[in-house]
C-alpha positions as CSV (number, residue, x, y, z in Angstrom):
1,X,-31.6,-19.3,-21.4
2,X,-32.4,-16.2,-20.2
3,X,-30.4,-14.6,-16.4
4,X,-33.0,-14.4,-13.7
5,X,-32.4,-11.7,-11.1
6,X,-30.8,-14.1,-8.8
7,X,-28.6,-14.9,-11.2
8,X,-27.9,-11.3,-12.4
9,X,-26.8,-10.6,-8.5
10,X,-24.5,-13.7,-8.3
11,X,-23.0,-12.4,-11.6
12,X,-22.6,-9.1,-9.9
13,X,-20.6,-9.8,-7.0
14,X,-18.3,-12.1,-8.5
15,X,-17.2,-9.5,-10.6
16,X,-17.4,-6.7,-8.3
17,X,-15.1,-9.3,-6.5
18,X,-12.1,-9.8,-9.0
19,X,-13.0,-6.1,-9.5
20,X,-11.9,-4.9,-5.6
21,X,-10.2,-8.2,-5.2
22,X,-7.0,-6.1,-5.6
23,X,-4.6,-6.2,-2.6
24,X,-4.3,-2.3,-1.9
25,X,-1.9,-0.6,-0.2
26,X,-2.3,2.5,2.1
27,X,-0.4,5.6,0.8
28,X,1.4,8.0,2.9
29,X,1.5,11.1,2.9
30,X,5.4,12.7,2.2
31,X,5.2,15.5,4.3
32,X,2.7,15.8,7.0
33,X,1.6,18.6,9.4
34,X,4.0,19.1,12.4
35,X,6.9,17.2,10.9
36,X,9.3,20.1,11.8
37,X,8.2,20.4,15.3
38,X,9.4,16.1,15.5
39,X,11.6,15.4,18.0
40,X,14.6,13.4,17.7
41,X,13.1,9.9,19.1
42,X,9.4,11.2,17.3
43,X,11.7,10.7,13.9
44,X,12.7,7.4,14.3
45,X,9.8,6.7,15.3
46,X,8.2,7.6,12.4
47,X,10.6,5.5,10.9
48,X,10.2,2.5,12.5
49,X,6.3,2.7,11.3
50,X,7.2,3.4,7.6
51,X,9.7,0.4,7.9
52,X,6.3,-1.6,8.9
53,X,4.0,-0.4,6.7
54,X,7.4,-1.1,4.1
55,X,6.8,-5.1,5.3
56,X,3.3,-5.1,4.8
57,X,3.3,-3.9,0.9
58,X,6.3,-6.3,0.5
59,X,3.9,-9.2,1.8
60,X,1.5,-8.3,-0.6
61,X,3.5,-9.0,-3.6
62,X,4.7,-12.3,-3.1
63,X,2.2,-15.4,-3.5
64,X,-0.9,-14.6,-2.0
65,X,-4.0,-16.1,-2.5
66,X,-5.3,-12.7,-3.6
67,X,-2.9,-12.4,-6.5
68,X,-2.9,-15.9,-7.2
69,X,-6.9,-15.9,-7.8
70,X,-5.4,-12.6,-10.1
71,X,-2.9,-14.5,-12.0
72,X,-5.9,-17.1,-13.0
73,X,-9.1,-15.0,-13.4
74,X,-8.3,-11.3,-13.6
75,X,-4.6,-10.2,-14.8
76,X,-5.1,-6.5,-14.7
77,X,-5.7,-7.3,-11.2
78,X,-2.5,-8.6,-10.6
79,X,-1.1,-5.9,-12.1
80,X,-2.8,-3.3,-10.6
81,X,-1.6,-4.7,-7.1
82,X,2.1,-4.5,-8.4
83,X,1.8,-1.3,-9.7
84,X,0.0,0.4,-6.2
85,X,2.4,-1.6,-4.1
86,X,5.5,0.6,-5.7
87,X,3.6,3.7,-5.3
88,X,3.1,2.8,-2.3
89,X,7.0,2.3,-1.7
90,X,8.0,5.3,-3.8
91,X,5.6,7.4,-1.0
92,X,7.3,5.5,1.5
93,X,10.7,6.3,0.6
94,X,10.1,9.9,-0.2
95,X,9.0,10.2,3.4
96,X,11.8,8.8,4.5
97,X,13.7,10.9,3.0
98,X,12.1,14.0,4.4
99,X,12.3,12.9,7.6
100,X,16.3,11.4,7.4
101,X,16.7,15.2,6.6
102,X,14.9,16.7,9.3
103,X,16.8,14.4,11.6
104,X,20.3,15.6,10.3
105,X,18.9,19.3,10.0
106,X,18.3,18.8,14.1
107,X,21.9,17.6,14.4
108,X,20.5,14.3,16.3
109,X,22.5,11.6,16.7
110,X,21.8,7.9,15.6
């Protein structure tokens, strides 16, 4: 039985499917332009958003129907999204880091 071209795009997209079906996570930048000139308040600002983008990678690696689909048809996938959600949180923390130290170098106060 031989795959007609119909069939060879069906093929196609299911696999292009399980191949982007990973659950990304966007990557921050540690040290960005201007981050010296922060204010007080811009700083924990900036914090309160990493702390947000922290819940959103966290919500990608529990049960999800993404990883789910992962665990069944494509385990590299699965792993993948484990492995770019801690990149993700080692970014994250290495930004806060910077910017807990900018904070204290400012002498603010919590």
């Amino acid at each position: 039985m031989s795959f007609t071209l119909r069939n060879t795009a069906i093929v196609a997209a299911a696999l292009s499917g399980f191949l982007f079906g990973c659950a990304t996570s966007q990557k921050t930048q540690v040290v960005q332009p201007g981050d010296q000139n922060l204010s007080c308040n811009a700083v924990k600002e900036e914090l309160a958003k990493l702390d947000k983008a922290q819940a959103e990678i966290d919500s990608k690696k529990g049960v999800t129907g993404t990883n789910v689909a992962a665990a069944i048809f494509w385990l590299p996938g699965l792993a993948y999204t484990y492995y770019d959600a801690g990149e993700a949180t080692r970014l994250i923390s290495d930004r806060k880091s910077a910017l807990i130290s900018i904070y204290n170098n400012k002498n603010c106060t919590s």
